[in-house]
C-alpha positions as CSV (number, residue, x, y, z in Angstrom):
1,X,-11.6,-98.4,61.6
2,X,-10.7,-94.7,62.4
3,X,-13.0,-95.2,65.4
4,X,-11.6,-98.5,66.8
5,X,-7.8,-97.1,66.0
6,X,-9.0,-93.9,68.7
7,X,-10.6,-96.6,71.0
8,X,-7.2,-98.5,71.1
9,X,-5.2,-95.2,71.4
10,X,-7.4,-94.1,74.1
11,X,-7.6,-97.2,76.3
12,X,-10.9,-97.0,75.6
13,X,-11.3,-100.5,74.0
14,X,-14.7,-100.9,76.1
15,X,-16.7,-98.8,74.0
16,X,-16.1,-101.7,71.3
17,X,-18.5,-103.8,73.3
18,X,-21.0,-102.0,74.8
19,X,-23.5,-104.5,75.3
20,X,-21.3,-107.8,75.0
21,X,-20.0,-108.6,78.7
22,X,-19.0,-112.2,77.4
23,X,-16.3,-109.6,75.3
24,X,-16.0,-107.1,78.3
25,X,-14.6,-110.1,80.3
26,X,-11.6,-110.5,77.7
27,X,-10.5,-106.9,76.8
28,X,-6.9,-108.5,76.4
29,X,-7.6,-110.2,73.9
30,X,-9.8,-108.1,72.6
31,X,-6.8,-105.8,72.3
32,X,-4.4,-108.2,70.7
33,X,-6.7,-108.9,68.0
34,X,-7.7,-105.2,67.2
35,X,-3.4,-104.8,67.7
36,X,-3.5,-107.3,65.1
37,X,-6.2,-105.6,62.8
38,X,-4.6,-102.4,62.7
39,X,-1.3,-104.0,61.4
40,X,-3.5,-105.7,58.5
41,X,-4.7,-102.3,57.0
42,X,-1.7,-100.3,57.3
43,X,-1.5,-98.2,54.2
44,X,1.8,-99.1,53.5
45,X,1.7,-102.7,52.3
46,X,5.1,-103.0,53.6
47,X,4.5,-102.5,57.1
48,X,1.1,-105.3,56.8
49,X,2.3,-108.6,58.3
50,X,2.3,-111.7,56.3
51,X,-0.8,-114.2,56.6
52,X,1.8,-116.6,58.2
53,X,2.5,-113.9,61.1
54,X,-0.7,-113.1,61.4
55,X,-1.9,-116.5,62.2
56,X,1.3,-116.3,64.8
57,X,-0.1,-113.2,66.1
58,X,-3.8,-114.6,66.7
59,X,-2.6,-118.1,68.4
60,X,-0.1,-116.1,71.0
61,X,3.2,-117.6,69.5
62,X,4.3,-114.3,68.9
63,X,4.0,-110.6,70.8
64,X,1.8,-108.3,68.7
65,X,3.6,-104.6,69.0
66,X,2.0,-101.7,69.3
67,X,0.7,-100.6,66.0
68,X,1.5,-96.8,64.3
69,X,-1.2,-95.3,62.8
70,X,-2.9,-97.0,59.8
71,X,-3.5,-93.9,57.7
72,X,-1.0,-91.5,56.3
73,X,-3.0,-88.2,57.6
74,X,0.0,-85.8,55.7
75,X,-1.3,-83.7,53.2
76,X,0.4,-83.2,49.6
């Protein structure tokens, strides 16, 4: 997921579909479901959203916000 998570920082989300123009065609909602991905591995469980808001998330009831980083990268 590293990969993907520098795809969607770098507007590159393209590269996810090289050879799939049917998925070329719909980068938006290509985005909003990688969006939605990075929320669902976010290292802190507390910041993951809840099955039910997922499931809001993927049918467009509700706005998917932008996503932080889904590792911790700070060293101890």
């Amino acid at each position: 997921m590293d990969w993907v998570y520098r795809c969607y920082i770098g507007k590159n989300l393209d590269k996810l579909a090289e050879n799939d123009e049917e998925i070329k065609n719909d980068l938006k909602r290509v985005e909003r479901l990688v969006m939605v991905a990075l929320w669902c591995i976010q290292e802190d469980a507390s910041l993951r959203p809840t099955m039910k808001k997922v499931t809001q998330m993927l049918e467009g009831v509700i706005e998917v916000s932008v996503p932080p980083c889904p590792w911790n990268y700070s060293s101890s």
